[in-house]
PLY file of the C-alpha trace (Angstrom):
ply
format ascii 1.0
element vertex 333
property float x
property float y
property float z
element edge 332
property int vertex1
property int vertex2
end_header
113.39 86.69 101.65
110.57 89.16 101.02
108.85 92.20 102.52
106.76 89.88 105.06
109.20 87.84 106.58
111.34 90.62 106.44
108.55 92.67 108.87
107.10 89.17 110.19
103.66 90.23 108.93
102.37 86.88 109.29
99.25 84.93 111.07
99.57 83.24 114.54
100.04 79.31 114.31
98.56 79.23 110.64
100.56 77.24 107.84
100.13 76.67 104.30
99.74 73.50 102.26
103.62 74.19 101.85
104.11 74.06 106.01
105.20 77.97 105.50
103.57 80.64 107.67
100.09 82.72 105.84
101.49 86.21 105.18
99.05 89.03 106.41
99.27 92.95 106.07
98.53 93.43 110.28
95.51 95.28 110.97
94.70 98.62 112.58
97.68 100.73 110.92
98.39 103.52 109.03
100.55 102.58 106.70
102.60 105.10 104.56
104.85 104.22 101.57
106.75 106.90 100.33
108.94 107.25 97.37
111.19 109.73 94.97
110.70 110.72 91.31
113.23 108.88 90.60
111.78 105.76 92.12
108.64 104.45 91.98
106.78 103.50 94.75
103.90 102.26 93.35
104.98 98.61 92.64
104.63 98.00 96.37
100.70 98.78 95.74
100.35 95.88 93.04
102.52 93.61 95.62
99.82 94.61 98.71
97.21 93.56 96.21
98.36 90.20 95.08
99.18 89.36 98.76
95.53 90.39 99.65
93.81 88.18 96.92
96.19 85.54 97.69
95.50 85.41 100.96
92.12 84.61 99.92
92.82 81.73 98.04
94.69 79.69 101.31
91.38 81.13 103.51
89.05 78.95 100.96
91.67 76.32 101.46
92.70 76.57 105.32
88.90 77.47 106.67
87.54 74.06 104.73
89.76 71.52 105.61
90.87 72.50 109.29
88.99 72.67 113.16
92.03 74.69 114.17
92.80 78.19 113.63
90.93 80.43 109.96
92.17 83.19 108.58
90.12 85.85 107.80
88.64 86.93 104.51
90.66 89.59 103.04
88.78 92.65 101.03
90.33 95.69 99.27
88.80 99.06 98.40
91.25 101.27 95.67
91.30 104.72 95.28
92.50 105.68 92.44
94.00 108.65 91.44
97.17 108.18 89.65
97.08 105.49 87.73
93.29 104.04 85.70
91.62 101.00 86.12
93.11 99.68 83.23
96.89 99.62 84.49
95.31 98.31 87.58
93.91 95.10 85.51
96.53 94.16 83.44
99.39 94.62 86.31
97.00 92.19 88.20
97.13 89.77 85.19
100.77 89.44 85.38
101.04 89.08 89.10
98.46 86.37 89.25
94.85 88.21 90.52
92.08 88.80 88.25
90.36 91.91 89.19
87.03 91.28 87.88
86.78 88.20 89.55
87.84 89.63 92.94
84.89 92.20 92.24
82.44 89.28 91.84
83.66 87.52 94.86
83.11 90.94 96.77
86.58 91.27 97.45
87.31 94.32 95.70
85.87 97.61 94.73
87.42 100.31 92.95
86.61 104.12 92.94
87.90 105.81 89.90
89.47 108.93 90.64
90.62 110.09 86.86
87.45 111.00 86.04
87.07 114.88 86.01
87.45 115.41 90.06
88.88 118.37 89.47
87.56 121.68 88.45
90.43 122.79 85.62
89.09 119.68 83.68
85.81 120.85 84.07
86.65 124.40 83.18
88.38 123.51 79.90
85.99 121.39 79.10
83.31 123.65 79.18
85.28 126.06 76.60
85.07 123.12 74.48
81.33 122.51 74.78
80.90 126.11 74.48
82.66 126.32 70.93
80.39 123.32 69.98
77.05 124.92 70.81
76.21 122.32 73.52
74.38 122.66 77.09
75.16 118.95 78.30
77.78 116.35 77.96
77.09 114.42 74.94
76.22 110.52 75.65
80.02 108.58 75.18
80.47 105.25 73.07
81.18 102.26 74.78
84.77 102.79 73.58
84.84 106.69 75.44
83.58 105.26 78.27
87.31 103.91 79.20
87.90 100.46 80.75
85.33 99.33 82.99
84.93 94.89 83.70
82.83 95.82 86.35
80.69 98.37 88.22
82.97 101.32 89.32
82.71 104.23 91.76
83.29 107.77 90.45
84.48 110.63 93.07
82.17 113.39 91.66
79.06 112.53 89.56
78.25 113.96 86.01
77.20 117.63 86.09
75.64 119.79 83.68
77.56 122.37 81.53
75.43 125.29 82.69
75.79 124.70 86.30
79.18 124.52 85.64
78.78 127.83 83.51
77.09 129.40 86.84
79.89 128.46 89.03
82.59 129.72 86.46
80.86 133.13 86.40
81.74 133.49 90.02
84.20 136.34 91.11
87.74 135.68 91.09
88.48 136.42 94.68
85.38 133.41 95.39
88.09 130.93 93.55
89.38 129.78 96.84
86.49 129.36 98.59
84.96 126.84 95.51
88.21 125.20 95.32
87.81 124.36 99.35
84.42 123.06 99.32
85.47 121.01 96.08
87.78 119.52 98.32
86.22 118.82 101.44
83.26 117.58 99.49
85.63 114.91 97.44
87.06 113.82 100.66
83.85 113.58 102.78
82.89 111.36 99.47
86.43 108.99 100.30
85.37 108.45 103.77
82.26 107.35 103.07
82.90 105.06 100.09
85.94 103.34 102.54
83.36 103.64 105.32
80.51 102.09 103.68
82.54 99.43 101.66
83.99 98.03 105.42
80.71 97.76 106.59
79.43 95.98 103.67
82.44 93.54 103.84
81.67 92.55 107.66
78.07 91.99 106.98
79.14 89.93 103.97
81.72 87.77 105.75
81.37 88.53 109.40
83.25 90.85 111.91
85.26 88.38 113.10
85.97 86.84 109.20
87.14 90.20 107.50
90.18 92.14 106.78
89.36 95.31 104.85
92.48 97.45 103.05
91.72 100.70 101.97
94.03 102.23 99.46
94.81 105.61 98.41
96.85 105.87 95.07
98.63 108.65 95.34
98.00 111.50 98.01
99.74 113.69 95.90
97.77 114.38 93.46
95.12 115.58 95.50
97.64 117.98 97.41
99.41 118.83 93.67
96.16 121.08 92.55
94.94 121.75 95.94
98.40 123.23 96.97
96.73 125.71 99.69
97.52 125.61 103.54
93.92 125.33 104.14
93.77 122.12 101.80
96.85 120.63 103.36
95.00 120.86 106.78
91.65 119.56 105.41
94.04 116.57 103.70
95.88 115.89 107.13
92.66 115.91 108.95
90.89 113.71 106.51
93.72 111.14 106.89
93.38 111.52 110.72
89.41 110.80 110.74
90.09 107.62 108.62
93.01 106.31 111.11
90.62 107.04 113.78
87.99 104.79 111.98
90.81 102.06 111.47
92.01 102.41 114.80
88.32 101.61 116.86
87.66 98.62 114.48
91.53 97.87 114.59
90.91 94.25 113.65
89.16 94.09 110.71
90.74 96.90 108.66
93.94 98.79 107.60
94.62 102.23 105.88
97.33 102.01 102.83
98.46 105.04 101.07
101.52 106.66 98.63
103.30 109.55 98.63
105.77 111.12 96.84
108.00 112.72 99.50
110.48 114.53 97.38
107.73 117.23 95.98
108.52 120.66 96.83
105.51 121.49 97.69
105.00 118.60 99.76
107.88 118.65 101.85
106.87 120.59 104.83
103.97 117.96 105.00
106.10 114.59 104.89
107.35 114.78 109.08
103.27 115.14 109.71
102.53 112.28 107.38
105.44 110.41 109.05
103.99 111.40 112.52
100.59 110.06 111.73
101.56 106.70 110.16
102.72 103.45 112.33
104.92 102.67 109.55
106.65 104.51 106.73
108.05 102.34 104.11
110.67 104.89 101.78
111.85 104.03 98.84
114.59 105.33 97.06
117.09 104.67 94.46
120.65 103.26 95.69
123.14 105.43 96.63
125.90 103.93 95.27
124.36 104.59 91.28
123.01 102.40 88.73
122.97 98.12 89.54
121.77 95.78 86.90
120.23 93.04 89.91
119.06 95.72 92.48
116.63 98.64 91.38
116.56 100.25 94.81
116.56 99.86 98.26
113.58 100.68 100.71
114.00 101.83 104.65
111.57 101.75 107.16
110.26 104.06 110.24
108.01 102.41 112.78
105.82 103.79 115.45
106.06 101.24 118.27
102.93 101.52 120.81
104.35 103.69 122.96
104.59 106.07 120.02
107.82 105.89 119.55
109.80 105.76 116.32
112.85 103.54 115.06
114.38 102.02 111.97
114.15 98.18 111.06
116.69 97.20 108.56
117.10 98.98 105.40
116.31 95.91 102.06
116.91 95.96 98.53
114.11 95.32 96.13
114.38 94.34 91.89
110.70 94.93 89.95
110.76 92.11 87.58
107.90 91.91 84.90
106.06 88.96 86.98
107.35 89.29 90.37
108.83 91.41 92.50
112.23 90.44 94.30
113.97 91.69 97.89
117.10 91.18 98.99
119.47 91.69 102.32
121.69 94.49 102.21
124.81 92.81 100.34
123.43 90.04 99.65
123.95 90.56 95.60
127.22 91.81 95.78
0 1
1 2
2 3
3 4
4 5
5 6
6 7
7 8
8 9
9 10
10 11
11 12
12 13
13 14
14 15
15 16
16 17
17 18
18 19
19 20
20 21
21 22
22 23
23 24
24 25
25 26
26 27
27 28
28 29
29 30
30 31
31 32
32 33
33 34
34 35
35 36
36 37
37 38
38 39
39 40
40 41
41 42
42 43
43 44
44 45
45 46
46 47
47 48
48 49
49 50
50 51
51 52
52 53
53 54
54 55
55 56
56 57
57 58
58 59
59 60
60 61
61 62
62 63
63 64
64 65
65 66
66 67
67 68
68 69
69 70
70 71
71 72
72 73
73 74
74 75
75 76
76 77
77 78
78 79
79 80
80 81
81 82
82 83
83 84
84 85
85 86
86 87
87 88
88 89
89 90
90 91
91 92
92 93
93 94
94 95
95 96
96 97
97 98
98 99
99 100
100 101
101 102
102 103
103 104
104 105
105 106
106 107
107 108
108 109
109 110
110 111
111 112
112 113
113 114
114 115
115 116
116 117
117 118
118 119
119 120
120 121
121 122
122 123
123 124
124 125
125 126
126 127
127 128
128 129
129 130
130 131
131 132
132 133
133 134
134 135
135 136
136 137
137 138
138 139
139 140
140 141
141 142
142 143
143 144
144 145
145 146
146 147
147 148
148 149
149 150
150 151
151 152
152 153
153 154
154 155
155 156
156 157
157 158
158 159
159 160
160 161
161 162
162 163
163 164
164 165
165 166
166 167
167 168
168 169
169 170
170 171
171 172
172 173
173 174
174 175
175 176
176 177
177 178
178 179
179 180
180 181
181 182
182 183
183 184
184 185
185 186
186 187
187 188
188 189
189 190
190 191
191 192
192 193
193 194
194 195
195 196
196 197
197 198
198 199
199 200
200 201
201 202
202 203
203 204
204 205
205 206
206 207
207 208
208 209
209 210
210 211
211 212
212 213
213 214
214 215
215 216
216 217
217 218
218 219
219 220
220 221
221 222
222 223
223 224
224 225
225 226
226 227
227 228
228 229
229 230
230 231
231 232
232 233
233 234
234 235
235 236
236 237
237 238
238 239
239 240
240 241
241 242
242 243
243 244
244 245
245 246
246 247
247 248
248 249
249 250
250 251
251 252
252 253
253 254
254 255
255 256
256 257
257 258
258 259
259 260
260 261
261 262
262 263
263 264
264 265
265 266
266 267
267 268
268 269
269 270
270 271
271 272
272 273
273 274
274 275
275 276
276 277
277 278
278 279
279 280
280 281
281 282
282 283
283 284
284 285
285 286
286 287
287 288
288 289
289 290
290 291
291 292
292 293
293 294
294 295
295 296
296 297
297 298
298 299
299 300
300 301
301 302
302 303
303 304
304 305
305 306
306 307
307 308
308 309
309 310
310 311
311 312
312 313
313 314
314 315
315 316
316 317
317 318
318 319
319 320
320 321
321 322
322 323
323 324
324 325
325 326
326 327
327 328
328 329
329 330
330 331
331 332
């Protein structure tokens, strides 16, 4: 079994070369998976992704050599925050996709979310330029530059050390208010990269020919320095604008993100994040302790469309180096 057949995400009266139903990742939803410290959700992210540019590779297939029913081009748009590009890439290697050729297919886009987006890099790095007598950043080596195959998005673009300076200078009691606009202005700048990269995948390969993901990895980290009420209310209704956006062109794109749900800070926020999403996907660790076959086991809560919430069965899941492996309840014992 896997996660698919397991939610029967698959297309209508579409089979493989193998006679097996095309898996699809349904369109329209807000989909939330949600993990512990002490396991990691973020495997399920590199799984989503393979499935995506996999599904790709039966479209080419299925569209050429059939007069009965396509399936639709599938695109992906990553933010990321927790993890770089880099880990991205060579994950993808194992698991089969190549992300630079994705990128040159159109298929995926990346905005990089590691580089300075938040102000206390910018602040100690400006000590540091300080202590070195400079104004401006200094040009990087190729090396410096960090891993980039292809063109990449950045969430805030290069500023200079004395505007920088200017805004440091600022009283202390203004701190809030600069921290807020930081943040609606790097969130305004999400929406329209996920915006603008859905439109540019249905003029590419049609409205009726497109599936775009967009993928936020992790929430948290955006709520971890931002840890205001105000900024959990400008987070929640960020999330809300975009599942409004996925919801009127509900068959062309889908909203993916993580979240750790076992934060302190975060906790009060989890039932609303729940709320929002038409399916949480938790993962945890087992119960029972330590298994050499099972790593954990992942439950899910789904909104059904008269808004109304319950549980599908409860899996097991094992991360393998290659592959990722699920598993009835008691079915390894």
């Amino acid at each position: 079994m896997d996660l698919f057949s397991h939610l029967n995400w698959y297309y209508e009266d579409v089979l493989g070369d193998d006679g097996e139903p095309i898996k699809s990742i349904p369109t329209g939803k807000l989909l939330l998976i949600t993990d512990t410290l002490e396991s990691d959700g973020s495997f399920l992210i590199h799984y989503f992704l393979q499935s995506i540019f996999k599904n790709n590779q039966n479209q080419s297939k299925i569209n050429s050599g059939s007069n009965g029913p396509t399936i639709s081009t599938s695109t992906c748009i990553l933010l990321g925050l927790n993890q770089s590009l880099y880990n991205y890439f060579n994950v993808g290697r194992k698991l089969g996709y190549n992300l630079t050729m994705e990128n040159g297919k159109s298929s995926f886009s990346f905005i990089n979310g590691l580089s300075n987006p938040y102000q206390w890099i910018k602040e100690q790095r400006i000590e540091q330029l300080e202590e070195l007598g400079l104004e401006d950043e200094p040009p990087l080596d190729s090396i410096s530059q960090g891993f980039a195959p292809f063109p990449i998005k950045s969430l805030i673009d290069n500023v200079s050390t004395a505007t920088l300076l200017q805004q440091q200078s600022q009283k202390e009691a203004d701190k809030k208010t600069q921290k807020q606009e930081e943040l609606k202005s790097i969130l305004h700048r999400i929406y329209q990269e996920f915006i603008e990269y859905h439109q540019q995948s249905l003029k590419k390969f049609g409205p009726t020919q497109t599936k775009c993901y967009f993928i936020i990895d992790n929430l948290n980290i955006l709520t971890s320095y931002y840890s205001s009420q105000d900024s959990f209310i400008l987070i929640m209704n960020f999330l809300q604008y975009l599942n409004s956006y996925v919801k009127e062109h509900s068959n062309t794109c889908t909203l993916i993100s993580l979240f750790h749900s076992d934060c302190d800070e975060d906790s009060k926020y989890y039932n609303l994040l729940q709320y929002e999403s038409d399916l949480t996907i938790n993962i945890h660790g087992l119960k029972s302790g330590y298994s050499k076959d099972i790593d954990g086991q992942i439950e899910f809560l789904q909104k059904d469309i008269n808004d109304s919430f319950h549980r599908a069965n409860p899996i097991h899941y094992q991360v393998l180096d290659n592959n990722i492996r699920f598993f009835s309840l008691g079915s390894r014992i």
